[in-house]
N, C-alpha and C positions, 0 to 999 in steps of 0.2 A: 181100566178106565182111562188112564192118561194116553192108550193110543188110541181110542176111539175121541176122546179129546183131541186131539193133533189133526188124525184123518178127516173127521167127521165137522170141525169146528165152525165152518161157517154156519153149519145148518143146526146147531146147538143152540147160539147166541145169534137173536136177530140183534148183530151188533149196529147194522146201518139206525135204525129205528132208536136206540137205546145213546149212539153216540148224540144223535141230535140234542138229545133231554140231559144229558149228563153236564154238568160244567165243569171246567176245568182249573179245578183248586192248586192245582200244583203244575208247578215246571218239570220240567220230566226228569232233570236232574235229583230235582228235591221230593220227588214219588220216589225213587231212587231209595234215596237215605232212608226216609221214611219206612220205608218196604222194611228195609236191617232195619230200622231199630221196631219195626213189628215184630218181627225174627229173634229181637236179643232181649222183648219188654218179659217176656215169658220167663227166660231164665233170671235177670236179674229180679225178676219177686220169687221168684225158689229159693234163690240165696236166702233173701230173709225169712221164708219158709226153712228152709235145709238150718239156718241158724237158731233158729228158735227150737227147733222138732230134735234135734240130737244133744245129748249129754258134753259131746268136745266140741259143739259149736262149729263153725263151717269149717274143712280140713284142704287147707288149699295147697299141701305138699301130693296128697291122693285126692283129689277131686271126686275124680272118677270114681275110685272103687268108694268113695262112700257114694254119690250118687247112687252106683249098683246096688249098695247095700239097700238103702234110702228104699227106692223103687221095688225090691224084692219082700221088703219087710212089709210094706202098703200099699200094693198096686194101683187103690185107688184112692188113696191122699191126694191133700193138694196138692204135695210135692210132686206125687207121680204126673198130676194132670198136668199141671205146669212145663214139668219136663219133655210129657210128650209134645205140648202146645210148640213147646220150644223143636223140638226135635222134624217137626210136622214143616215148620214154617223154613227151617232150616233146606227141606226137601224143596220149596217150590221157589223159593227168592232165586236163586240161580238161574231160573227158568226165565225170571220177570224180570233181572236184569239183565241177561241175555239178548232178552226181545224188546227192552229200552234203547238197547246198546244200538241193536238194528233199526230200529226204528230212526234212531237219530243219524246213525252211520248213511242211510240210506234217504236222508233229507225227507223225512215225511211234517207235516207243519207240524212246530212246535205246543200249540194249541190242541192239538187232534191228541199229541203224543199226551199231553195233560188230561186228556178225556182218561185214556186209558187207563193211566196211572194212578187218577184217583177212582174209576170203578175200581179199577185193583187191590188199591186199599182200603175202600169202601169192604168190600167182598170179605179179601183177607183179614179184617177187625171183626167181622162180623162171626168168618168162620172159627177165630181163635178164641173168642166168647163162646160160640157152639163146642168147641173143640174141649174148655174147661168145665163146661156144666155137660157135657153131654149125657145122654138117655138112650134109651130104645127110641124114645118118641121124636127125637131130635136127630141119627143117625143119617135119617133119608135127605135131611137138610142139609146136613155138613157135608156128605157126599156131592149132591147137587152144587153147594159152592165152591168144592174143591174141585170139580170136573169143568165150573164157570169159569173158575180162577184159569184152571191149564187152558181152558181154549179159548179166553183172552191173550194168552202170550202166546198160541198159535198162530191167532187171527193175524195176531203184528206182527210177526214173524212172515206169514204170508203176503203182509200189505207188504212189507220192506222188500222182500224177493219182487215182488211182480214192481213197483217202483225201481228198484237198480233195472230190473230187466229192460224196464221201459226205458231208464235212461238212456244203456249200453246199445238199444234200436234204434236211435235217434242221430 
């Protein structure tokens, strides 16, 4: 899915259309942070799941292997969900601040860059809510935003290339 998200992504997202409508809440830096701490809201309410849900209370010398435990004993506790939520958002932040990075590296307006960043985080709130209740019914949803999410950070990642390109013609 994530390369057909890459290759494919202008014609996924009619993003021309969708930028106009979109406003921009955040500064691209501060989409940025935001993004981590959408990435780290997941694990720190495990913690207080994980502390409540086990007999020695949170074991922060093994994290880990109790997590393992944790997850193997309920696969579909809150704990588990939580942890994958976390695990999930861990996979794509890289990708969205990567394509922040370009974006700003490669002078596109600051404004346009905040459109981005808050569809992004729009997206990603929404899929990390999907991501903890999810269903069978709700599956084709989370997939479609997760496929949104990568080929938004494609798109900028393309606007940034063809911007430096232009520059470097000039």
């Amino acid at each position: 899915m994530s390369i057909f998200a890459t290759i494919f992504s202008a014609y996924v997202i009619p993003q021309e259309i969708l930028m106009d409508q979109i406003p921009s809440f955040f500064d691209p830096i501060l989409a940025m942070v935001h993004s981590t701490t959408l990435v780290y809201l997941p694990m720190f309410l495990r913690i207080f799941v994980q502390r409540g849900g086990t007999v020695k209370g949170y074991d922060n010398v093994n994290p880990r292997v109790q997590i393992a435990r944790l997850v193997d004993a309920a696969p579909n506790s809150a704990f588990s969900r939580l942890h994958a939520t976390h695990q999930n958002g861990l996979e794509i932040n890289s990708l969205f601040l990567a394509a922040m990075s370009c974006g700003l590296f490669s002078g596109i307006d600051r404004t346009r860059l905040g459109k981005y960043g808050t569809l992004f985080l729009a997206l990603r709130s929404l899929y990390s809510v999907i991501y903890f209740y999810q269903g069978k019914a709700l599956s084709a949803l989370r997939s479609i935003l997760f496929l949104w999410s990568m080929a938004l950070c494609a798109n900028l990642m393309k606007e940034s290339a063809r911007k430096i390109k232009g520059k470097d013609n000039n």
